[in-house]
N, C-alpha and C positions, 0 to 999 in steps of 0.2 A: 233804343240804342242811341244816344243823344250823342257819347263817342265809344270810338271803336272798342266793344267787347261790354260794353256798362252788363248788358244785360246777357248775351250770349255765352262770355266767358265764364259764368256764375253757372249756365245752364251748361254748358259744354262740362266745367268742370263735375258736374252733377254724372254727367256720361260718362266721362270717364271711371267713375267711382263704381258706376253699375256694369260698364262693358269691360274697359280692359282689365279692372281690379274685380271681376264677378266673383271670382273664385281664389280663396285663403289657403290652399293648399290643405284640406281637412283633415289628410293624414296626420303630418306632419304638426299639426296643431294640435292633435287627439295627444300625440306623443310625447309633445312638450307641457303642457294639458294634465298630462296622466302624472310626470316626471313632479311635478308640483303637487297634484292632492292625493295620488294614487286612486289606481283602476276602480278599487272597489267601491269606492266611496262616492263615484261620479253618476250622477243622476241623467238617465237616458230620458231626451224629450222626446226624439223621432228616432224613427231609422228607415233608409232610405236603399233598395237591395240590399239589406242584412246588415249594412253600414250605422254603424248609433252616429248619432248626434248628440252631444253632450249639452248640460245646462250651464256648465262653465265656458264652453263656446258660442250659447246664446246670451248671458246675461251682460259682457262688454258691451255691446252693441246695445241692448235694452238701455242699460244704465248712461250711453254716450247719449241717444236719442234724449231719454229721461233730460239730463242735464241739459241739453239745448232747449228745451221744452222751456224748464225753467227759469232760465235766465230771460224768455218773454212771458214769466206772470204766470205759468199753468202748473199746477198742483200735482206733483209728482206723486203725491199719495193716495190718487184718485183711481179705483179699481177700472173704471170704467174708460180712462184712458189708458194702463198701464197694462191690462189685456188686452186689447187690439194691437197696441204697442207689440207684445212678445208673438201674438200673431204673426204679424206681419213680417217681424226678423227671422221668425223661425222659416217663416215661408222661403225668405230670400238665402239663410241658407243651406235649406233643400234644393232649391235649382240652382247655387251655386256646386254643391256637392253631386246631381247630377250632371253636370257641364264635366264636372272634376273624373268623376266615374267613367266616361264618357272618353274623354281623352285619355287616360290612361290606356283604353285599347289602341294606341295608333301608337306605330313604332317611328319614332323622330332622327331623319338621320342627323349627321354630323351634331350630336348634342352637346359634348363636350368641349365643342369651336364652337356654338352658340351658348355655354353657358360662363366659356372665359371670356366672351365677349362682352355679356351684361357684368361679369365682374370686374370689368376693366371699366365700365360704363360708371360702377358705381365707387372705383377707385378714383375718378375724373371728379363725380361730382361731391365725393365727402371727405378725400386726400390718400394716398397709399397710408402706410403704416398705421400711427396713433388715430388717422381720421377713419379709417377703416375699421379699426380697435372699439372706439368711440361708439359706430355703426353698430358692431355685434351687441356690446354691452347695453345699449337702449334697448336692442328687439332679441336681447336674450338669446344668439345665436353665435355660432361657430363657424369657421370657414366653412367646413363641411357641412354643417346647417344651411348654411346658406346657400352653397350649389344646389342639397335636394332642393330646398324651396325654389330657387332657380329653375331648374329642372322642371317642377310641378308648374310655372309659371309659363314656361316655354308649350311646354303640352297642352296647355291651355289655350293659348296666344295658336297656336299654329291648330288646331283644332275648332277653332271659332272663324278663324281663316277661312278653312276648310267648309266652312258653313255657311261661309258667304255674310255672318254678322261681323265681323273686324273690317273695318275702311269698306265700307261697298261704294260701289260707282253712284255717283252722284250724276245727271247729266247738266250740260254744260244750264241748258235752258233754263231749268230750277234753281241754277243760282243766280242765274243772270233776275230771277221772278222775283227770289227776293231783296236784289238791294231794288230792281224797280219798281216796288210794291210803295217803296217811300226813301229813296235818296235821301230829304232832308234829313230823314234820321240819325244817319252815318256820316257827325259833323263832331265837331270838335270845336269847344268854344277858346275865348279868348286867354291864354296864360302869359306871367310876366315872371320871368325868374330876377330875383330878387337877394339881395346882402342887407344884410341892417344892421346897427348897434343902437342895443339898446341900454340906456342907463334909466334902470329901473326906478321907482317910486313909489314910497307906498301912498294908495289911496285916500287913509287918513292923515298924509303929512300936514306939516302945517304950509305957510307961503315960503316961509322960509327955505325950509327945505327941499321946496319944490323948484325955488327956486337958482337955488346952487346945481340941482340935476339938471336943469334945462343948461344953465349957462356951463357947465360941462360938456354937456351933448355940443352948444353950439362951440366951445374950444375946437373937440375934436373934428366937426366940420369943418372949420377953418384950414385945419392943417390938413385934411385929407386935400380940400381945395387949392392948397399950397404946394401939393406933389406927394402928399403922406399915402403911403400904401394901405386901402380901406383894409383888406383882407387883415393884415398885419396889425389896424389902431383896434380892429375886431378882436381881434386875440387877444388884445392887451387891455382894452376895456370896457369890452360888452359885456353888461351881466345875462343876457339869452346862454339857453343850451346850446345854440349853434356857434357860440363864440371860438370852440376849437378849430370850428371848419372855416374860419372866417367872416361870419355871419351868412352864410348862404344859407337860404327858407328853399333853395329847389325853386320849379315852377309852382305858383302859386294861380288859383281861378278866382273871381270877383266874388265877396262871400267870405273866402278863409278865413280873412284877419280882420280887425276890426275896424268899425266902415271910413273913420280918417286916415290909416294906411290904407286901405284897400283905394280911396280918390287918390292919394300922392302915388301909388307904387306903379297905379295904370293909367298916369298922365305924363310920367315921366321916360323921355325918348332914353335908348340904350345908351348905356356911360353916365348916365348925367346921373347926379347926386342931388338929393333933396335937400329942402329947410329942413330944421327941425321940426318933428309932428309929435305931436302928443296924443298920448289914449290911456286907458286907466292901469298902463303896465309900466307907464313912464313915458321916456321921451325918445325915439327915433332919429337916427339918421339912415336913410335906404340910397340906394344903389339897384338904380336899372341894369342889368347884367347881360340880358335876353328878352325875347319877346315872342311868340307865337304867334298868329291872328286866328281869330276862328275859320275856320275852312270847312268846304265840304271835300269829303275824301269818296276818291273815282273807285268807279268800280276796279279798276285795275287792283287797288291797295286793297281792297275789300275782299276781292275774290277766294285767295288761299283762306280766308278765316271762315266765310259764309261754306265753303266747301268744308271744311275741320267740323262746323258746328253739324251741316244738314250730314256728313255723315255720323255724328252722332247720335243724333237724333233717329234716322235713319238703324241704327245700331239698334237701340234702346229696342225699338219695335222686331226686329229680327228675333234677338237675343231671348224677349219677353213669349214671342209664339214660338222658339224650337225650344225653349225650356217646357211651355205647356205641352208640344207633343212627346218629349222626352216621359214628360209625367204619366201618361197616358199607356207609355207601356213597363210603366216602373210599378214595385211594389213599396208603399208607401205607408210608414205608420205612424201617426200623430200620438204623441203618448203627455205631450206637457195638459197639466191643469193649472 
């Protein structure tokens, strides 16, 4: 964790995927499922108390894994990965569908004030009307689609509660163990926020024309020196993508850009405006904006996140043994080849 979350938030987000998202709502999927290829046609891999599990509900998930597989170099058409592969989905949504089974018996009060809740939650974050419209049309659903999923989501959520796997108590001490385990680690290095214009060049130019882009570049310094609005000579004639936004690159770390900007952009004090630098993209003028220093960050900053990851983690392991004793009194039948 060299800065906050490099490593944990990757791992948290992974938690997340398996505790609060465990469960797809099976029903409802079966339904929408069926509405596409029809009942009869859909090939049963398990069934879990008399409940099927279809092969169009495991093959998504096969084929998403498949694909990330591949894009690092492994042979998608290799039998001997691509069974363990449907194994192992298929296992995950068996104890997702027992979780699911599971909550369904528990009567939830006030559902209806907790299901315009998250729908108002998800009008905030994708916009009332067309952004909501937008919403259904990706995930193929309807208002009403959407509450039962809701619904199923909440029985879930308050049902895992109940179980003591959603947010368990973390004690203080265990968090405190692990930033002291290694402080240094929860640092943050040096960044410098940055504006540039650049007037581009090609590689193969000749002198010539290399050299009218420099003495452009150096014009436009001049005038920026002279009182000229950087953001403003940015708009008007940086060839960079960021030329709309004024030339701003955001914070930048030692490394980004290439290594004759990277020495001018983090020598230079805030405000101040550079010579012209050259790299093989052309010619520069930057702008120190901001500055960051590297820091170590206190446990104080640390603490909500270390507490979000170990219950997590903490989750993951809950979640994994009440699915195995669920299993143990469920009838269970594996039918995929």
């Amino acid at each position: 964790m060299r800065e906050q979350g490099r490593v944990g938030y990757l791992q948290l987000a992974a938690t997340v995927m398996v505790v609060a998202g465990c469960v797809s709502e099976p029903s409802s999927e079966n339904a929408r499922a069926a509405e596409q290829s029809g009942a009869e046609t859909r090939k049963v891999v398990a069934r879990v108390n008399g409940e099927p599990i279809y092969g169009d509900q495991l093959q998504p998930a096969v084929a998403n894994n498949l694909a990330q597989l591949g894009r690092h170099g492994a042979r998608t058409d290799n039998t001997e990965l691509v069974e363990p592969l449907q194994a192992r989905q298929l296992n995950d949504l068996i104890g997702n569908l027992l979780v699911y089974q599971e909550s369904k018996k528990r009567t939830i009060e006030n559902m209806d004030e907790k299901v315009n809740q998250r729908v108002k939650g998800r009008e905030e974050k994708y916009g009332a009307g067309q952004g909501m419209a937008g919403y259904w049309k990706t995930r193929r659903r309807s208002m009403g689609g959407l509450r039962e999923s809701l619904k199923a989501r909440i029985r879930v959520d308050e049902y895992l509660k109940e179980q003591g796997v959603l947010e368990p108590e973390i004690p203080e001490d265990r968090i405190r163990e692990m930033y002291d385990v290694d402080p240094k680690s929860f640092s943050t290095t040096e960044t410098v926020r940055v504006s540039h214009i650049l007037i581009a060049v090609d590689g193969q130019a000749g002198t010539e024309e290399k050299q009218q882009a420099r003495q452009k570049a150096e014009q436009i310094r001049e005038e920026i020196l002279a009182g000229g609005d950087f953001a403003a000579m940015a708009k008007a004639h940086s060839d960079c993508k960021t030329a709309p936004k004024g030339g701003d690159l955001g914070h930048i770390k030692k490394g980004y850009m290439a290594a004759a900007f990277d020495e001018v952009a983090f020598s230079l004090e805030k405000d101040n405006v550079s010579e012209v630098v050259e790299t093989r993209f052309g010619y520069h003028v930057i702008k120190a904006v901001d500055r960051k220093p590297a820091r170590l960050i206190p446990y104080e900053e640390m603490r909500d996140f270390l507490k979000t990851y170990l219950q997590g983690e903490e989750s993951k392991k809950k979640l994994a043994a009440h699915i195995a004793e669920l299993r143990k009194k469920s009838e269970i039948e594996i039918l995929l080849k």
